[in-house]
Backbone atoms as SQL, in Angstrom:
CREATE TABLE atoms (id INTEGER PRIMARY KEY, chain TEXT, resi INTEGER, resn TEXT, atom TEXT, x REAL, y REAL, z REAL);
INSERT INTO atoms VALUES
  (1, 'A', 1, 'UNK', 'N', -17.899, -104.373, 14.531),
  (2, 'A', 1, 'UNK', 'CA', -18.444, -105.160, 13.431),
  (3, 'A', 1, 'UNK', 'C', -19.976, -105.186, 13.479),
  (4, 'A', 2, 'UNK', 'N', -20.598, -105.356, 14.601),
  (5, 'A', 2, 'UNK', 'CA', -22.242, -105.003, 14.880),
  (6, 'A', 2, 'UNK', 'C', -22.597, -104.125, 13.964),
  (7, 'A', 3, 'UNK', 'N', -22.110, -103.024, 14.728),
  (8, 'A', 3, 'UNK', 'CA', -22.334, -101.719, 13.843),
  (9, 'A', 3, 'UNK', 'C', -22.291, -101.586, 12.796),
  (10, 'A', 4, 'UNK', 'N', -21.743, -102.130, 11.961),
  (11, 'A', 4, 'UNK', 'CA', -21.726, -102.368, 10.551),
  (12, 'A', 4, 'UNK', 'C', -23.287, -103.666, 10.338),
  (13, 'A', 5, 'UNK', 'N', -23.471, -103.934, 10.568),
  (14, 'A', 5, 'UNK', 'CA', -24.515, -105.413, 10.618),
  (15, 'A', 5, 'UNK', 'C', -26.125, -103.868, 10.451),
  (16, 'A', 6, 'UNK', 'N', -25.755, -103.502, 11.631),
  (17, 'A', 6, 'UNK', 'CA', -27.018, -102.602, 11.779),
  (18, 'A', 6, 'UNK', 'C', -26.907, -101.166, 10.919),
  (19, 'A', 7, 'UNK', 'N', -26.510, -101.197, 10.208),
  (20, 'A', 7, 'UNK', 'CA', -26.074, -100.094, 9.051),
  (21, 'A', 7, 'UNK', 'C', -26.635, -100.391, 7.497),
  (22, 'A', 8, 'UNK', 'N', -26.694, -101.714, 7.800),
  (23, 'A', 8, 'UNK', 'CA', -26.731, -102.627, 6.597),
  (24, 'A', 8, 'UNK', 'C', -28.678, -103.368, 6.593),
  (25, 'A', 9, 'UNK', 'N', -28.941, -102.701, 7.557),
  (26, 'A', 9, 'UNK', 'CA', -30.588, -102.913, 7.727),
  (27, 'A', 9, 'UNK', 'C', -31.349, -101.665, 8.395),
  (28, 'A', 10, 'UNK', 'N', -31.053, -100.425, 7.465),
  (29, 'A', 10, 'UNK', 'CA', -31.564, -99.218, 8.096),
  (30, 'A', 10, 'UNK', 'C', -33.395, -99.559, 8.608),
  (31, 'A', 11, 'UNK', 'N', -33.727, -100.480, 7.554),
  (32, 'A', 11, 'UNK', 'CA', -35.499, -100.668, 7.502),
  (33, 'A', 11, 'UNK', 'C', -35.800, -101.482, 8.929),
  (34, 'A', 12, 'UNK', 'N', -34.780, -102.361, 9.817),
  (35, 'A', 12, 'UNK', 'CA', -35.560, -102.722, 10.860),
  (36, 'A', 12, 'UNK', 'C', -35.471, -101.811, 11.990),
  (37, 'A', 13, 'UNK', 'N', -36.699, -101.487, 12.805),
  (38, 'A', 13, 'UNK', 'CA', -36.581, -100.434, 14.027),
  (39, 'A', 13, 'UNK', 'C', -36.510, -101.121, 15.465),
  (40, 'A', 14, 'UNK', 'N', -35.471, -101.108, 16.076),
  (41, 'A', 14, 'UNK', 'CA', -35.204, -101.171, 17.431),
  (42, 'A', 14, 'UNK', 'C', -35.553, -99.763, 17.926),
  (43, 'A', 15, 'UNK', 'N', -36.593, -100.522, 18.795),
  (44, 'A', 15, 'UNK', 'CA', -36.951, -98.667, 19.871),
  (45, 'A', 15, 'UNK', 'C', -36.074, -98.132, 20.517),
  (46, 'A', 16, 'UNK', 'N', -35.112, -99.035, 20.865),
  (47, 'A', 16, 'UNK', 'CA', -33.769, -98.787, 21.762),
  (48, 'A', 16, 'UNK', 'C', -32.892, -98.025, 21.326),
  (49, 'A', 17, 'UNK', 'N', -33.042, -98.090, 19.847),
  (50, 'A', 17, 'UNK', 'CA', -31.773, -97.741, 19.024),
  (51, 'A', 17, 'UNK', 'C', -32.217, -97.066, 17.506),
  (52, 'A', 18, 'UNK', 'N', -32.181, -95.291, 18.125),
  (53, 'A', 18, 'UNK', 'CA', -33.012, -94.786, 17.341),
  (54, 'A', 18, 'UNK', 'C', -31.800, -94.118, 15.544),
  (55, 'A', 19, 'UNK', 'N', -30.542, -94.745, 15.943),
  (56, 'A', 19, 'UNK', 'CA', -29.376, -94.613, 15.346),
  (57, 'A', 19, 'UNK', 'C', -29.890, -95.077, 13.893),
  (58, 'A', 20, 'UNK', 'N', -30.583, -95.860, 13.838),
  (59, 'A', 20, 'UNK', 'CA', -31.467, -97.687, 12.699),
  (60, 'A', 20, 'UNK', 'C', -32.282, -96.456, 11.949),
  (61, 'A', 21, 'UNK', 'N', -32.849, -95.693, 12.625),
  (62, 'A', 21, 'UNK', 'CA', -34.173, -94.593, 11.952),
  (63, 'A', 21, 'UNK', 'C', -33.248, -94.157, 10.698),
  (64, 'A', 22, 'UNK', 'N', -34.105, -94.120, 9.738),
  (65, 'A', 22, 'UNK', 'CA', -33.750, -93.324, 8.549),
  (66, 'A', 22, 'UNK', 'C', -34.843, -93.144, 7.662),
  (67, 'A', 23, 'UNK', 'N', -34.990, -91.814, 6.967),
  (68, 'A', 23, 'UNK', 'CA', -35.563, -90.738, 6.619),
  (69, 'A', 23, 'UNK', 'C', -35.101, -90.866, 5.214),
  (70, 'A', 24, 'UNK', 'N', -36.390, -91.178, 4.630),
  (71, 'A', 24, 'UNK', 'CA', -36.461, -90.714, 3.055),
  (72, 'A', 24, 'UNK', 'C', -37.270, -90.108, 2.759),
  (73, 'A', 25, 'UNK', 'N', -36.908, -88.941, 2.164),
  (74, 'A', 25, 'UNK', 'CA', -37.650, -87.677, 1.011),
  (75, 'A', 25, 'UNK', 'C', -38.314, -88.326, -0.168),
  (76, 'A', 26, 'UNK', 'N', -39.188, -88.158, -0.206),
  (77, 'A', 26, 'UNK', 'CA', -39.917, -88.522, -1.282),
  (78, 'A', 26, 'UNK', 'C', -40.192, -86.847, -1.963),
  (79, 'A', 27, 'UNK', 'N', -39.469, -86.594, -2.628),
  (80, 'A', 27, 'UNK', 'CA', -39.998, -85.224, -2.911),
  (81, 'A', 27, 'UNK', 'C', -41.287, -84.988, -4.200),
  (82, 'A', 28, 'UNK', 'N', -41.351, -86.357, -5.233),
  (83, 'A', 28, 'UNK', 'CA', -43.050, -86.147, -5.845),
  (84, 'A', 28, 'UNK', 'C', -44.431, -86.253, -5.038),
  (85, 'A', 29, 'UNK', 'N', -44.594, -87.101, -3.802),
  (86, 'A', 29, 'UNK', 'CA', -45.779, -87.018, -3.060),
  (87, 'A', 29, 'UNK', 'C', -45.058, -85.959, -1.948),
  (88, 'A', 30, 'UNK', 'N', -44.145, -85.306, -2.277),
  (89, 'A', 30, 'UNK', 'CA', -44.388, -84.500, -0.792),
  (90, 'A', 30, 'UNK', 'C', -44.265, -84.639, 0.520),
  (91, 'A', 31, 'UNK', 'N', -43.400, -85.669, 0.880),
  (92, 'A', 31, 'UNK', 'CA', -43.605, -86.356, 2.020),
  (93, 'A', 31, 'UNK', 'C', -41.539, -86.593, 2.630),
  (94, 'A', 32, 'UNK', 'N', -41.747, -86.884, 3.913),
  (95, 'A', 32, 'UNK', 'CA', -40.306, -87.103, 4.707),
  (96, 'A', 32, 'UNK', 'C', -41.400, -88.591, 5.127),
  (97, 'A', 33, 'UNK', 'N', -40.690, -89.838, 5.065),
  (98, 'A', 33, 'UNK', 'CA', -40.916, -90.776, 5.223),
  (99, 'A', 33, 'UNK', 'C', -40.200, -91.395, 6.373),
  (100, 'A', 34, 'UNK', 'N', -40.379, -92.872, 7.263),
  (101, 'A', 34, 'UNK', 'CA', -39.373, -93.487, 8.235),
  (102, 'A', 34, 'UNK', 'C', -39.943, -94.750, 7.775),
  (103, 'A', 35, 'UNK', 'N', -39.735, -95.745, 7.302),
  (104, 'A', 35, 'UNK', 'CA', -40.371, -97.135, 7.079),
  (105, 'A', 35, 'UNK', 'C', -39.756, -98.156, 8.199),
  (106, 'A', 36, 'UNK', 'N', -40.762, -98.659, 9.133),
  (107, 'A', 36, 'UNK', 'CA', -41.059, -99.492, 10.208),
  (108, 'A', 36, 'UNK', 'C', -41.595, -100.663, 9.805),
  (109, 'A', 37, 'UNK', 'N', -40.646, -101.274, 10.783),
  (110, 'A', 37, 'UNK', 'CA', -40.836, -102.902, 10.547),
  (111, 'A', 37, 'UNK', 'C', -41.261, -103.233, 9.300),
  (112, 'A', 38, 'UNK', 'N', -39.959, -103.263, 8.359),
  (113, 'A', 38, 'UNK', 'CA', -39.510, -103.658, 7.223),
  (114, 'A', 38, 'UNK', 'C', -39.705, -102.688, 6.393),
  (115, 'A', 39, 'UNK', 'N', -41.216, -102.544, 5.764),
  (116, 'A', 39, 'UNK', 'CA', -41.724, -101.803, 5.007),
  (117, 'A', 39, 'UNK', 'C', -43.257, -101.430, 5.526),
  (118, 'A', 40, 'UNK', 'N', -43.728, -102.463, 6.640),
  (119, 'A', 40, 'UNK', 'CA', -45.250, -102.650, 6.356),
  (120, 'A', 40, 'UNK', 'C', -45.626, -101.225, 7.033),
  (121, 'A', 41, 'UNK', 'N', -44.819, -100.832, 7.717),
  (122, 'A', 41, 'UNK', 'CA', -45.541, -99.839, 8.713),
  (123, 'A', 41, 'UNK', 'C', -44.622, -98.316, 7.807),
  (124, 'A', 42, 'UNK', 'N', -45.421, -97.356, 8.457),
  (125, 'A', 42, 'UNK', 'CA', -44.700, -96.191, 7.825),
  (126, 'A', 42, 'UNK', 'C', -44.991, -95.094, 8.613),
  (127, 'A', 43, 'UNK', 'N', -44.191, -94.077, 9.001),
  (128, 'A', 43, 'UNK', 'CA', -44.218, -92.641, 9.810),
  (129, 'A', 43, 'UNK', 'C', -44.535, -92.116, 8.467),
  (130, 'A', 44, 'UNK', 'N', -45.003, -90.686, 8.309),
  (131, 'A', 44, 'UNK', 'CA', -45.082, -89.880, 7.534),
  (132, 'A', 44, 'UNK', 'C', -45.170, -88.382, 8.139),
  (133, 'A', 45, 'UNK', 'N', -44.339, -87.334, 7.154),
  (134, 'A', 45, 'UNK', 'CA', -44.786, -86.270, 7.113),
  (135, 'A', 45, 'UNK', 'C', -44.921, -85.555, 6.284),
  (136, 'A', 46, 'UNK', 'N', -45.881, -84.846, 5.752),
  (137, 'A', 46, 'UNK', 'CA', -46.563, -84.725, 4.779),
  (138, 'A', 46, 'UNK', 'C', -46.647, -82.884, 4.804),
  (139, 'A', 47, 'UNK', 'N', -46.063, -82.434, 3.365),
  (140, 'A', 47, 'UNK', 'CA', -45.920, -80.998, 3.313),
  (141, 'A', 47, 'UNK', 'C', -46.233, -80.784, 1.783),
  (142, 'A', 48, 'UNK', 'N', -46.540, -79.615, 1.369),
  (143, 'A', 48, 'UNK', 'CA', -47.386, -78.757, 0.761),
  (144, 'A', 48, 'UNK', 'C', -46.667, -77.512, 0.132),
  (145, 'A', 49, 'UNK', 'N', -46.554, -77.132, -1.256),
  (146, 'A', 49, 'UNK', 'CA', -46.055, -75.913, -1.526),
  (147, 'A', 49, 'UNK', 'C', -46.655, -74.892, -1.986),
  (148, 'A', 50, 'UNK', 'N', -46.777, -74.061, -1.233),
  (149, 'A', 50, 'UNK', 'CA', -47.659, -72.427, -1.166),
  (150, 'A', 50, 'UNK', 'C', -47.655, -71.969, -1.890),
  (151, 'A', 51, 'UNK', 'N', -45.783, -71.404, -2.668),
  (152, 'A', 51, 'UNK', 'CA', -45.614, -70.874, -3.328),
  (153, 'A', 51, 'UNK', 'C', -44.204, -71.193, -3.928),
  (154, 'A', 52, 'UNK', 'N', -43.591, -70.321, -4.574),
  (155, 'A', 52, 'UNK', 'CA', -42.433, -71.172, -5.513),
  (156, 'A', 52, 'UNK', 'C', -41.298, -71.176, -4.441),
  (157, 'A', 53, 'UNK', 'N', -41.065, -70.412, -3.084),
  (158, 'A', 53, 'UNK', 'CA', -40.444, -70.653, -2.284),
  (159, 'A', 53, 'UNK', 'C', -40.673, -71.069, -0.339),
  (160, 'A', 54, 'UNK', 'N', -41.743, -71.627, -0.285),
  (161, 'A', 54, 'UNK', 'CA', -42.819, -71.796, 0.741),
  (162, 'A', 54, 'UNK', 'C', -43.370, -73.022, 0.305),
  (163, 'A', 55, 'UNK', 'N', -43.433, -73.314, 1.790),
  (164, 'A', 55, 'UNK', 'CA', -43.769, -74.919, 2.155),
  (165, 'A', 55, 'UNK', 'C', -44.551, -74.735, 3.275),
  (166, 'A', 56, 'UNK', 'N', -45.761, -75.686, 3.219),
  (167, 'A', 56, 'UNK', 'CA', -46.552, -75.796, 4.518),
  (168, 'A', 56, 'UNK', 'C', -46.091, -76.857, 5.254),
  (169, 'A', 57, 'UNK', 'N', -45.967, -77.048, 6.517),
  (170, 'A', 57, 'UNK', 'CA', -45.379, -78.021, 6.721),
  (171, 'A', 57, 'UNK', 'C', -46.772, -78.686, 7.767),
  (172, 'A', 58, 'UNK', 'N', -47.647, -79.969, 6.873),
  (173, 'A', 58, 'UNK', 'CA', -48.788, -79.997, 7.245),
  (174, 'A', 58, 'UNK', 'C', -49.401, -80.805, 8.566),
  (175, 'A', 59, 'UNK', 'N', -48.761, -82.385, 8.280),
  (176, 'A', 59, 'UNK', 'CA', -48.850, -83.308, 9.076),
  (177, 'A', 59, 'UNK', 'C', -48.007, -84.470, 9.563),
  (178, 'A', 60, 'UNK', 'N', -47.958, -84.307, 10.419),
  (179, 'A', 60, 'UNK', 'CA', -47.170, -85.962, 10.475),
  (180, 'A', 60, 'UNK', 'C', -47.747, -86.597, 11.319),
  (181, 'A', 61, 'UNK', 'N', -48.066, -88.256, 11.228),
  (182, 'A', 61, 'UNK', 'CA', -48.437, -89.198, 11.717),
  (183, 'A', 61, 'UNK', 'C', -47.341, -90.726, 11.650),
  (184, 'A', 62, 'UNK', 'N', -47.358, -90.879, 13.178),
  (185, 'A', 62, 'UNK', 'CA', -47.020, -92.335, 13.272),
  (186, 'A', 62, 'UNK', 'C', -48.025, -92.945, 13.621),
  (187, 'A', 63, 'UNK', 'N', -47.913, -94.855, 13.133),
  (188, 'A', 63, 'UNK', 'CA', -48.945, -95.401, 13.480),
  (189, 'A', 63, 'UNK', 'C', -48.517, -95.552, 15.007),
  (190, 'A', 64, 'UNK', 'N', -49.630, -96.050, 15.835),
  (191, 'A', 64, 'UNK', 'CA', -49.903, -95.845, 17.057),
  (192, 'A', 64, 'UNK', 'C', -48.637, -96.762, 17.816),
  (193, 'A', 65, 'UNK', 'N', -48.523, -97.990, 17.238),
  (194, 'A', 65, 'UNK', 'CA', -47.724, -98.991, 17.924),
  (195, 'A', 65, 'UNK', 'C', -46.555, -97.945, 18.044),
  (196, 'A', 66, 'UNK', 'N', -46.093, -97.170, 17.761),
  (197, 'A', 66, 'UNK', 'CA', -44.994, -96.549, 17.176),
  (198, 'A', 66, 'UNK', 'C', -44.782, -95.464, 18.006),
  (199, 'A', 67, 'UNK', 'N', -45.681, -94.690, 18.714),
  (200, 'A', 67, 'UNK', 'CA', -45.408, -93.646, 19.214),
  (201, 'A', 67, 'UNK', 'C', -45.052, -93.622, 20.727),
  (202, 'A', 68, 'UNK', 'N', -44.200, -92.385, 20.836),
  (203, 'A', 68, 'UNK', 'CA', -43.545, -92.519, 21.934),
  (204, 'A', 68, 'UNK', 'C', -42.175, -92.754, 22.489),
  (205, 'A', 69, 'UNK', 'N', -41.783, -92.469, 20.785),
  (206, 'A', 69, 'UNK', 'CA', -40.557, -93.478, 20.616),
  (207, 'A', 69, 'UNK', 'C', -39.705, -92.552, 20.268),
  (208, 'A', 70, 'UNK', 'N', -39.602, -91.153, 19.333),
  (209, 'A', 70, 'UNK', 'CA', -39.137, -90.536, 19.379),
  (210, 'A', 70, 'UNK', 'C', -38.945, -90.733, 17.467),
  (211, 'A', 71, 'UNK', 'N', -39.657, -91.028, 16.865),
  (212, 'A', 71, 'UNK', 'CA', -39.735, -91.139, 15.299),
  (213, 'A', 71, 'UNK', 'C', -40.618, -89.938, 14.596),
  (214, 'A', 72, 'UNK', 'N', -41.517, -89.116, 15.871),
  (215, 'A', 72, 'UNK', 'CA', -41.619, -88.536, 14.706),
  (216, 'A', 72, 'UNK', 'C', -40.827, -86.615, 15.295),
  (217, 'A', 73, 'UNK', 'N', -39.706, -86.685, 15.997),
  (218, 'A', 73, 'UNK', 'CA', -38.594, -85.864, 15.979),
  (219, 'A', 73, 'UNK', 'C', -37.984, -86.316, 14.799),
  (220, 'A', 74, 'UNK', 'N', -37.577, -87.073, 14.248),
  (221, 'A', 74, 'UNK', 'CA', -36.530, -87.468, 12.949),
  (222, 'A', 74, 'UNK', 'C', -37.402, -86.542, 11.773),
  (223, 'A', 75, 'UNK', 'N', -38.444, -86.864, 11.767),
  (224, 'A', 75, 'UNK', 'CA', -39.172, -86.487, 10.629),
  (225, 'A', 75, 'UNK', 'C', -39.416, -85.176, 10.747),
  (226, 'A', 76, 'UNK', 'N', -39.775, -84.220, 11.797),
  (227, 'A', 76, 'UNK', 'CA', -39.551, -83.185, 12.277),
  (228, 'A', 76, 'UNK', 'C', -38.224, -82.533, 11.514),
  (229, 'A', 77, 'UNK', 'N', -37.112, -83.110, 12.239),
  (230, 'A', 77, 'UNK', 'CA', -35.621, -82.567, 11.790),
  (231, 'A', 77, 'UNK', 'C', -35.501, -82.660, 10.720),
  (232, 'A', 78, 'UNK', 'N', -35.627, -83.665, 9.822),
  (233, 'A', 78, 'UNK', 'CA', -35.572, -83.837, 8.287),
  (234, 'A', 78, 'UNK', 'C', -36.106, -82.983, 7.515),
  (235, 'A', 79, 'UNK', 'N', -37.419, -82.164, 7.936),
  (236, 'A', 79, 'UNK', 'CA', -38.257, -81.602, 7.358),
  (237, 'A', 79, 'UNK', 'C', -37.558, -80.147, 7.523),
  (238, 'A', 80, 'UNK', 'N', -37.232, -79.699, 8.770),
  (239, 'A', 80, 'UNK', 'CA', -36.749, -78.230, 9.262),
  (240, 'A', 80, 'UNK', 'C', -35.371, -78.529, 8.143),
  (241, 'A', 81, 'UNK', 'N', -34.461, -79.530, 8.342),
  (242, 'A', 81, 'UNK', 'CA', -33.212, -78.907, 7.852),
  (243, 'A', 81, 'UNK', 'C', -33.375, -79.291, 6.420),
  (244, 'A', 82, 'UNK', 'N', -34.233, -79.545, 5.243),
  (245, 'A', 82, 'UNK', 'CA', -34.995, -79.351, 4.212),
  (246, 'A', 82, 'UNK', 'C', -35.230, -78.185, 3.835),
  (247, 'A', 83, 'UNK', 'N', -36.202, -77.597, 4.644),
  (248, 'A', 83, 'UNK', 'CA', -36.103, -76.271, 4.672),
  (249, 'A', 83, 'UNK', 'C', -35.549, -75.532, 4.603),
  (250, 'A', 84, 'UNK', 'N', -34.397, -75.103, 5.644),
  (251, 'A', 84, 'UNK', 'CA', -33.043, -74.510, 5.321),
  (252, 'A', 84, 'UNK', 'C', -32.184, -74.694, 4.303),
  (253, 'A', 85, 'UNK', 'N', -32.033, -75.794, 4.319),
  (254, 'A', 85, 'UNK', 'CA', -31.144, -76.237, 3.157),
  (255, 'A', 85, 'UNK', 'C', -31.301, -75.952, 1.778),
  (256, 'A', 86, 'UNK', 'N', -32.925, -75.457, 1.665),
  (257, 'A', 86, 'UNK', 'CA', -33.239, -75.068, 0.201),
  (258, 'A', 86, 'UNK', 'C', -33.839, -74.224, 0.117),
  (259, 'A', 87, 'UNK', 'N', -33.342, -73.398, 1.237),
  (260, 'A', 87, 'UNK', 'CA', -33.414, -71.570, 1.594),
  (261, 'A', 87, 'UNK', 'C', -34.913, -71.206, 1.440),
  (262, 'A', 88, 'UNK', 'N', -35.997, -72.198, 1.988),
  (263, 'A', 88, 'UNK', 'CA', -37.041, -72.093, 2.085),
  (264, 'A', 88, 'UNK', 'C', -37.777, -71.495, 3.063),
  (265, 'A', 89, 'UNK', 'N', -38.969, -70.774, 2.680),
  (266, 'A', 89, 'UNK', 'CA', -39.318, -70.466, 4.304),
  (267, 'A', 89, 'UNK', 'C', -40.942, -71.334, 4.981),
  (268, 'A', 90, 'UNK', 'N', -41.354, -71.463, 5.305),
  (269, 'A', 90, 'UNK', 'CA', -42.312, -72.568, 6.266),
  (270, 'A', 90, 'UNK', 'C', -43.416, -72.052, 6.947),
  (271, 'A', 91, 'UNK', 'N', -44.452, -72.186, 6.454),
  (272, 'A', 91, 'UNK', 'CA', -45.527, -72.233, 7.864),
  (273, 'A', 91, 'UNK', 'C', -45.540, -73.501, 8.332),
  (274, 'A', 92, 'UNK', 'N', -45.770, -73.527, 9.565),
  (275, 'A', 92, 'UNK', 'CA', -45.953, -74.388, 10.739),
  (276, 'A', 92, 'UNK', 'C', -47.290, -74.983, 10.895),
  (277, 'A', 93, 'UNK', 'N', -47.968, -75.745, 9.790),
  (278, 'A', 93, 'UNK', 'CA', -49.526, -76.154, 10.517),
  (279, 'A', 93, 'UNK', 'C', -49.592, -76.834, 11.072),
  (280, 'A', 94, 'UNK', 'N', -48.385, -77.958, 11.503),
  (281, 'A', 94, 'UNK', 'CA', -48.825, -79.288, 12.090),
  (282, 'A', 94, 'UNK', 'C', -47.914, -78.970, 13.461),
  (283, 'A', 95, 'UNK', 'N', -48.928, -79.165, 14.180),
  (284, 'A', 95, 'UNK', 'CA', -48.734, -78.832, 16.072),
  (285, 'A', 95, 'UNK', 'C', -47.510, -79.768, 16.304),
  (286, 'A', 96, 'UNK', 'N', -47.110, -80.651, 15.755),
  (287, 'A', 96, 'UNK', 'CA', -45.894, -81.544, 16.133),
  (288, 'A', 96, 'UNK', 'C', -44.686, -80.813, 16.075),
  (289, 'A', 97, 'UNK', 'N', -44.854, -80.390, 14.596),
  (290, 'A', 97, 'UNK', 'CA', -43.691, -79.296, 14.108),
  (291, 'A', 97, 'UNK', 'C', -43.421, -78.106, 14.332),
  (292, 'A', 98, 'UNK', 'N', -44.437, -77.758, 14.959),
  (293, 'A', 98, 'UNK', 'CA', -44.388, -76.614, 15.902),
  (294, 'A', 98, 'UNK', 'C', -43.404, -76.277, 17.880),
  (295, 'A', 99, 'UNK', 'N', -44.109, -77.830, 17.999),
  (296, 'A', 99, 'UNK', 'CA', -43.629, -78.825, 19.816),
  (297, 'A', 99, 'UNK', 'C', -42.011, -78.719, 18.831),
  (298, 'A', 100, 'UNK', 'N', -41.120, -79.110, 18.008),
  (299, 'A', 100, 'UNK', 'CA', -40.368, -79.824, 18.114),
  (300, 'A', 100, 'UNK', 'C', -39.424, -78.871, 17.646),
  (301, 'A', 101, 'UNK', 'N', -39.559, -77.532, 16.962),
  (302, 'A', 101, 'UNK', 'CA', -39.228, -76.202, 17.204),
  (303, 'A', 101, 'UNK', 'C', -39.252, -75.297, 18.161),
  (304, 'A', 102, 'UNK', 'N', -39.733, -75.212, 19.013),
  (305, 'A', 102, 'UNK', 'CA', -39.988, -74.929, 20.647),
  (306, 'A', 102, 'UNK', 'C', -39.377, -75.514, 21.566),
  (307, 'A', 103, 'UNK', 'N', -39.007, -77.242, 21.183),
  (308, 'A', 103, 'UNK', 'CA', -37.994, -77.861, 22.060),
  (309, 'A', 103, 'UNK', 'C', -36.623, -77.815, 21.532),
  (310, 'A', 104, 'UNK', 'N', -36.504, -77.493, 20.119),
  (311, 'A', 104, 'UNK', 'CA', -34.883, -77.781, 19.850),
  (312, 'A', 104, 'UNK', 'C', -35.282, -76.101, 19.066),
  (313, 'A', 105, 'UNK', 'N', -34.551, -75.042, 19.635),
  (314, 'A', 105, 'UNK', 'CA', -34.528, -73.675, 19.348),
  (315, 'A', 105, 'UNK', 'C', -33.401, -73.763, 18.316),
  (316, 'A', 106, 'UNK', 'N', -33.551, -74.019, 16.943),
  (317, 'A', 106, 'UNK', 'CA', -32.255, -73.515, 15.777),
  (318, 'A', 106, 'UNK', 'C', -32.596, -72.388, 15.593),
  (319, 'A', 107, 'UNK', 'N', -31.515, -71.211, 15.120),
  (320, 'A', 107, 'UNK', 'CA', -31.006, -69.921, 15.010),
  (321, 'A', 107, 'UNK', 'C', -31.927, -70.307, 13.191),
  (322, 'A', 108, 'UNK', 'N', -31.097, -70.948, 12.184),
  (323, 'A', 108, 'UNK', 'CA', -31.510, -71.749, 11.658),
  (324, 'A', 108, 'UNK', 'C', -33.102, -71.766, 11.040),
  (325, 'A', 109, 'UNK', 'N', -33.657, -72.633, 11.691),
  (326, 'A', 109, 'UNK', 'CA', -35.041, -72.938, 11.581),
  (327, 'A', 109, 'UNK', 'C', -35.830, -71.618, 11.864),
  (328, 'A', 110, 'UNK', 'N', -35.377, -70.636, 12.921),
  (329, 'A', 110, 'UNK', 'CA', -36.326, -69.561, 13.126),
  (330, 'A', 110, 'UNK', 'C', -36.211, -68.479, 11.820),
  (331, 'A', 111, 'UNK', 'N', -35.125, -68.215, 11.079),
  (332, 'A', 111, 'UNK', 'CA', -35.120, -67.909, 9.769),
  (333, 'A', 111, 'UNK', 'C', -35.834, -67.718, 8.923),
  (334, 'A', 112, 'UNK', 'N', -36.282, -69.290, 9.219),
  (335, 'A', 112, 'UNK', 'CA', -36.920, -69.910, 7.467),
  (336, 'A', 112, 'UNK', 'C', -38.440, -69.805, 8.092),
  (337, 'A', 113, 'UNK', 'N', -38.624, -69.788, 9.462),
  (338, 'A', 113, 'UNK', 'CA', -40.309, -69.440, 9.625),
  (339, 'A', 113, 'UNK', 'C', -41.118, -68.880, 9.560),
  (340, 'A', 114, 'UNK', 'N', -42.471, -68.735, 8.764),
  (341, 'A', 114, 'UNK', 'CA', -43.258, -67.631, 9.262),
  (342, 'A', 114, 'UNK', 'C', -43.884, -67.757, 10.453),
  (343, 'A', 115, 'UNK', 'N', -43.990, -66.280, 10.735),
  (344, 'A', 115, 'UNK', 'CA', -44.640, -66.168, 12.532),
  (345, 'A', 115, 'UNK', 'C', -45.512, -65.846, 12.407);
């Protein structure tokens, strides 16, 4: 029954309990979002389209209280399987998204990359 309680408040973040994280696409600004502690705080990652099938994949930032925590892998993953999913292919500018492709090797994700 918990589990249901904490399903029902994706917006509050327990560091403990990275299950709560959830990821919204904003696809007019361009962005994979995580909204922290409630609304006030916000992860972002922020991407760019090259061309009619190419995406830069530019930046992501958490605010500071925040890091360390493992929020901005979500946004990472959200962004890679985005990609795939809409048979896109990717440059890599943001060094995060680069670390987090190097640590989780998808068959997948190497596809859709340029090298």
């Amino acid at each position: 029954m918990e589990q249901a309680a904490q399903a029902a408040q994706p917006n509050s973040l327990d560091p403990n309990n990275s299950s709560q994280i959830t990821v919204e696409h904003d696809r007019k600004r361009r962005q994979f979002v995580i909204r922290l502690n409630g609304s006030h705080d916000r992860a972002v990652l922020l991407y760019e389209y090259v061309g009619k099938k190419t995406v830069d994949l530019q930046h992501t930032e958490v605010p500071d209280a925040y890091r360390g925590r493992g929020i901005a892998k979500h946004l990472a993953k959200a962004a890679m399987d985005f990609v795939v999913e809409e048979d896109l292919k990717a440059h890599l500018t943001c060094w995060y998204i680069q670390k987090y492709v190097k640590e989780n090797p998808q068959p997948q994700y190497f596809e859709h990359i340029y090298q």
